[in-house]
C-alpha positions in Angstrom: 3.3 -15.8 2.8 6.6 -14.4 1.4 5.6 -15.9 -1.9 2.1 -14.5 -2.0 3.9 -10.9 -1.2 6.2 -11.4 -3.7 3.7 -11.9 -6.7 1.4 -9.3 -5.2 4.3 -6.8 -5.3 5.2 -7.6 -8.9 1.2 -7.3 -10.1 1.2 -3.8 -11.9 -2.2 -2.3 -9.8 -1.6 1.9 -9.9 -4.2 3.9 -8.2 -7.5 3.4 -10.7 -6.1 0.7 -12.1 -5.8 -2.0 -9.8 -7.3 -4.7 -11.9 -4.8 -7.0 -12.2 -4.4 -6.9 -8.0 -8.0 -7.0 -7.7 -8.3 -10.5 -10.4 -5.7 -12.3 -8.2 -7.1 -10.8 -5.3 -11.1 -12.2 -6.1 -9.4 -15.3 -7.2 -8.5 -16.5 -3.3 -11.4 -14.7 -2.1 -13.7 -17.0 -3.9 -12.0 -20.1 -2.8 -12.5 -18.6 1.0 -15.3 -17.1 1.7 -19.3 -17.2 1.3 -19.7 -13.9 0.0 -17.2 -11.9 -2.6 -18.6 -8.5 -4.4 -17.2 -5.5 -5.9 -18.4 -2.5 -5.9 -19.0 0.7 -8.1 -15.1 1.9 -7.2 -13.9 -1.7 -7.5 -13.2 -2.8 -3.8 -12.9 -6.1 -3.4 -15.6 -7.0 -0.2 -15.2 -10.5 0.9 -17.5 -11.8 4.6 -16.8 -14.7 6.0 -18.4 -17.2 8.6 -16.7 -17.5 11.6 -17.1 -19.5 15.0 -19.1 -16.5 16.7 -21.2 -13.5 15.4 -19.8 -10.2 16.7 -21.3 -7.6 18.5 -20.8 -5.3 15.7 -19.5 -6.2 12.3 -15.4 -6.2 12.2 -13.8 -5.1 8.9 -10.1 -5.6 8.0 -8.9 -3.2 5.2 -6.0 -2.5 2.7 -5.3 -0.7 -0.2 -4.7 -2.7 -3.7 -3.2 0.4 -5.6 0.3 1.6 -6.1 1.7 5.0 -6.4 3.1 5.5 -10.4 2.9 7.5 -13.4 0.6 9.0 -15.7 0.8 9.9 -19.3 -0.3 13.4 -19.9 1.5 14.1 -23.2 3.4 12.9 -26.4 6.1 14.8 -27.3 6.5 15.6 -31.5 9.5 13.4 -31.4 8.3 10.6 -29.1 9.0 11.2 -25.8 6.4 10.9 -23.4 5.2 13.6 -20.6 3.8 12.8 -17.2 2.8 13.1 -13.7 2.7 11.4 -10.8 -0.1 9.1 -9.5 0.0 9.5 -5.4 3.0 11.1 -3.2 6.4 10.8 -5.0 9.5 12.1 -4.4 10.7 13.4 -7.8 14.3 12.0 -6.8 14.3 8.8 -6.4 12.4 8.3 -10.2 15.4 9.1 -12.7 16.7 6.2 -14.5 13.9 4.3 -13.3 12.0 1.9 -15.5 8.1 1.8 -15.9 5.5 -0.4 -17.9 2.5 1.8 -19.8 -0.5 0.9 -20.2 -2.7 -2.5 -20.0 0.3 -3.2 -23.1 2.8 -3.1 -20.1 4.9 -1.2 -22.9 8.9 -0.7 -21.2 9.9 2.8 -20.7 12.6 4.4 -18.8 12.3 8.0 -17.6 15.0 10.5 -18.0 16.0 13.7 -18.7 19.4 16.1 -19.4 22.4 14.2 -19.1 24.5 15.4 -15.9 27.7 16.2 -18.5 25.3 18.9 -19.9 24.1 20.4 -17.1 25.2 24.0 -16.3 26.3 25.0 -12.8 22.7 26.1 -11.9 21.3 22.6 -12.2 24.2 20.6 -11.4 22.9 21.4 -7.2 19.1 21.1 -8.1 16.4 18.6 -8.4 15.1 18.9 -11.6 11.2 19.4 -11.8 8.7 17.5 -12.9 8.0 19.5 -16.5 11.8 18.8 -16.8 11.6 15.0 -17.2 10.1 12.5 -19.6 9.5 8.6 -20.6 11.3 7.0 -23.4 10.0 4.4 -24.5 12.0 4.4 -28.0 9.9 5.6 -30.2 10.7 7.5 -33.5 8.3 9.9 -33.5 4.9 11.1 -31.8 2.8 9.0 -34.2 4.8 5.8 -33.5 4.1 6.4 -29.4 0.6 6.9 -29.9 0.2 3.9 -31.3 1.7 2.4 -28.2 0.8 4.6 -25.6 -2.2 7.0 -24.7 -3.2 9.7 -23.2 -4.3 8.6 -19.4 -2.9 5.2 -19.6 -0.6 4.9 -16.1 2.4 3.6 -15.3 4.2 1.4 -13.1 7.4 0.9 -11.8 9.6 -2.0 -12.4 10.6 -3.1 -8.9 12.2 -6.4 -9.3 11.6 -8.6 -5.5 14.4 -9.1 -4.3 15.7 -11.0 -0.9 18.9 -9.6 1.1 20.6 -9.5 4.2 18.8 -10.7 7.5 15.4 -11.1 6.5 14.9 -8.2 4.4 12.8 -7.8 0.7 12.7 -4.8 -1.4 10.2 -4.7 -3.9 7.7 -2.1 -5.4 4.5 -1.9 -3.7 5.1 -3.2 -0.2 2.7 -0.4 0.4 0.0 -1.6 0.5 0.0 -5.3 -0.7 2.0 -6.4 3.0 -1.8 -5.5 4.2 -3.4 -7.2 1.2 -1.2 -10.5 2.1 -2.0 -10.6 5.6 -5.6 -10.8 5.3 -5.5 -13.3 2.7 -3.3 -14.9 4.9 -6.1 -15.1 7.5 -8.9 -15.7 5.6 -7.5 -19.4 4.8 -7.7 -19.9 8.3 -10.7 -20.7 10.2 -11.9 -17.4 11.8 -12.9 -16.8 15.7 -15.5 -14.5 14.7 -17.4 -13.5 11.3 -15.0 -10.6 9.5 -15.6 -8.7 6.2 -12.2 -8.2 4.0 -12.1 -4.9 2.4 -9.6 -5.0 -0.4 -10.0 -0.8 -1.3 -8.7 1.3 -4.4 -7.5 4.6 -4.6 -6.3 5.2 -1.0 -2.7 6.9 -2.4 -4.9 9.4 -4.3 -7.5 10.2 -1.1 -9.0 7.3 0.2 -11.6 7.3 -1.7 -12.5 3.1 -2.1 -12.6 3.3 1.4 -15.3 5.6 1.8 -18.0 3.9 -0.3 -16.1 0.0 1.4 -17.1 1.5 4.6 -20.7 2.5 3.3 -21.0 -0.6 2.6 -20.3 -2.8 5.3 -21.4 -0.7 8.0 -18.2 -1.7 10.3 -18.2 -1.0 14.0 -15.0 -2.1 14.7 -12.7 -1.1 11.8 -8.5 -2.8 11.5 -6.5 -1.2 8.8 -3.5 -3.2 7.9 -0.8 -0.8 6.1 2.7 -0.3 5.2 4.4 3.3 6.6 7.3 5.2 6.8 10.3 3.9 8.3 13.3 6.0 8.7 16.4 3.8 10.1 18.9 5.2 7.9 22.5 6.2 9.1 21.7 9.8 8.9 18.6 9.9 11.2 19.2 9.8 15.0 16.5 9.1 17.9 13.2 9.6 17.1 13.8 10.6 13.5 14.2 7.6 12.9 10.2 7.9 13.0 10.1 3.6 12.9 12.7 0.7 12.2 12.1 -2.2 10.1 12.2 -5.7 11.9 11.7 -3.9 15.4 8.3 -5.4 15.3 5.0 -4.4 14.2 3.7 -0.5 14.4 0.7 0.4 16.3 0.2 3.9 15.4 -1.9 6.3 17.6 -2.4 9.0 14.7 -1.0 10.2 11.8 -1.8 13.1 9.5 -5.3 11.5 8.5 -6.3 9.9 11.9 -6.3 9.8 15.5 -6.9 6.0 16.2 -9.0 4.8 18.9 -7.7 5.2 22.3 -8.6 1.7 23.5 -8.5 -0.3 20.7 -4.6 1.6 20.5 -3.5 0.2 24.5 -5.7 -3.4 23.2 -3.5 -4.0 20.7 -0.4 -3.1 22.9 -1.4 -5.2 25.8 -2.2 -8.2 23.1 1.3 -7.5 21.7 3.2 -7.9 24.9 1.1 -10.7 26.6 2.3 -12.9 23.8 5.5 -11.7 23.7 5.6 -10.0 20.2 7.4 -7.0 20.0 5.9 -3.5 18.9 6.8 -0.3 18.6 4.7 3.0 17.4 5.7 6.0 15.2 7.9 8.9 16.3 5.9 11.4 14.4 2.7 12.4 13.0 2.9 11.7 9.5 1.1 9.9 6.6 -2.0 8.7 6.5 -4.2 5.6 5.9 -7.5 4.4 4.6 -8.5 5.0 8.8 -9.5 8.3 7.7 -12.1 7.8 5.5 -13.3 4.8 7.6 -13.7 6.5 11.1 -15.7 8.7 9.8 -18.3 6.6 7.9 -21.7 7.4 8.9 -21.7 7.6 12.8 -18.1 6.8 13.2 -16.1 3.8 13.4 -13.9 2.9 16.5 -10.6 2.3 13.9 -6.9 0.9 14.5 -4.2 -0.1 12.4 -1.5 -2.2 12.1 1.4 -1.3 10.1 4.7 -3.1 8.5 8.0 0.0 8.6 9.0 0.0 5.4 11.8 1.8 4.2 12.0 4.3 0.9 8.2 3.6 0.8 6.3 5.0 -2.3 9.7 4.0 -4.4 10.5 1.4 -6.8 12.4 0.1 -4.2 11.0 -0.5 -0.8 12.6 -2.5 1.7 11.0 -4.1 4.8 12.1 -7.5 7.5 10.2 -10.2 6.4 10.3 -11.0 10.5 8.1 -8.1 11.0 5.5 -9.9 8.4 4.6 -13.2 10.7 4.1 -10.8 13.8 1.6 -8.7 12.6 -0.3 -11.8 11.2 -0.2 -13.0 14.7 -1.3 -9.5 16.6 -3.9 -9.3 13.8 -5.2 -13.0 14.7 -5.1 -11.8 18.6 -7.1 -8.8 17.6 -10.3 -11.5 15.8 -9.6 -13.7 18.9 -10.7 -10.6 21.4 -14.0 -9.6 19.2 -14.7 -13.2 19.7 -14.3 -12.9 23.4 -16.3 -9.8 23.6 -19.6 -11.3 21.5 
């Protein structure tokens, strides 16, 4: 599985422009399952066959997009202008490099050296209208034939193993979900599920709302990457979750309030096999739950989640322990649909 996550994670796939995700994505689908369609937003739906037909049909989701950059500018000396593509924190994106465009041209964004800046921004973060992309051109007509207007922009984030058990990479979010339900779709199922493989979810979940349309899901599992907080400075429940304390069950977030039961199911599956869990210390975040809860009627909704650390950066770290649990407390949740049909 680490593998798979690994070339996932290095895959450029920014919100709207997931198609190089979505290509490696099809490509195990088809060699899985009996049916495999896309849709108008470019989900990736994949059903397949399982020993039992449930009750209702189940639906496992993640996202295939990234946060990144987009070009909205080019500067009369070549410098490109930009914003951001999803949540960012304009901190953690000086120095950083990106690849533009379906070219995958190398740019590195900057701004002011610090040995010219006056007192006033020395103790500031400098905005986003403050920064730009080099990408070494000359002059504006030399970056225009390189780069466009529109094109995005990715992050380099070089996968990398360290420590105890621990990866950092770009991406985590969402492709940890992506990777866990190709991992089970290799394996033979205990009931009939639909893979959703959705766009756009860092920009507003918006592939999961037509996803959800289409599949008509009465039972909905969302498999996600959030916010860990285990850093030296956070104490207690700021900590919000820890990476390799387990899988998170969440019970809401700022998009969500997950269902009640399926929430104490997937705790009491959790401890009856001995795999430890923990839930977030605070509402935050959201997921492609919200959109698929409230497709037509309403879908009873849960999620599963991997704590990741300086999520939406170039440099995301989760425990690779964390990974084979929630494969296993995702396999316990297809086990008790099949019990229930």
């Amino acid at each position: 599985m680490l593998q798979e996550l690994k070339k996932l994670c290095s895959l450029p796939g920014v919100s709207g422009r997931e198609d190089a995700v979505r290509d490696y994505i099809l490509s195990v689908c088809r060699e899985n399952c009996a049916e495999v369609k896309t849709d108008a937003m470019g989900n990736v739906l994949a059903f397949k066959k399982g020993a039992k037909a449930p009750r209702e049909p189940i639906m496992l989701a993640a996202h295939m997009d990234e946060v990144g950059v987009i070009i909205t500018n080019i500067t009369d000396d070549g410098f490109l202008k930009f914003d951001f593509v999803g949540g960012i924190d304009r901190r953690v994106v000086l120095g950083k490099k990106v690849y533009i465009g379906d070219s995958l041209i190398p740019g590195v964004i900057g701004m002011k050296a610090f040995h010219l800046a006056d007192k006033s921004e020395e103790d500031r973060i400098m905005k986003l209208k403050e920064m730009y992309i080099d990408i070494g051109a000359e002059n504006k007509e030399e970056a225009a034939s390189l780069v466009s207007l529109g094109d995005v922009g990715s992050f380099d984030g070089e996968c990398v193993e360290f420590g105890e058990s621990f990866i950092k990479a770009k991406a985590i979010d969402d492709r940890i979900g992506c990777c866990v339900m190709l991992t089970l779709m290799r394996e033979v199922l205990p009931v009939d599920t639909w893979f959703a493989f959705t766009v756009q979810e860092e920009v507003g979940c918006r592939g999961a709302n037509t996803a959800a349309y289409a599949i008509k899901p009465g039972v909905a599992l969302i498999l996600e990457g959030t916010t860990a907080a285990d850093i030296p400075s956070q104490k207690g429940g700021e900590k919000v979750c820890i990476a390799g304390a387990g899988p998170v069950i969440p019970f809401m977030d700022g998009g969500a309030v997950y269902d009640r039961a399926l929430f104490n199911e997937l705790r009491e599956l959790a401890e009856a096999d001995s795999i430890p869990w923990q839930t977030k210390t605070l509402i935050s975040g959201g997921t492609d739950a919200q959109a698929i809860q409230r497709s037509r009627a309403g879908v009873r909704t849960a999620a599963i989640s991997a704590a990741v650390r300086y999520i939406h950066s170039p440099s995301s770290v989760a425990c690779v322990k964390d990974f084979d649990s929630i494969i296993k407390l995702a396999q316990l949740f297809l086990r008790k649909r099949a019990e229930e049909a």
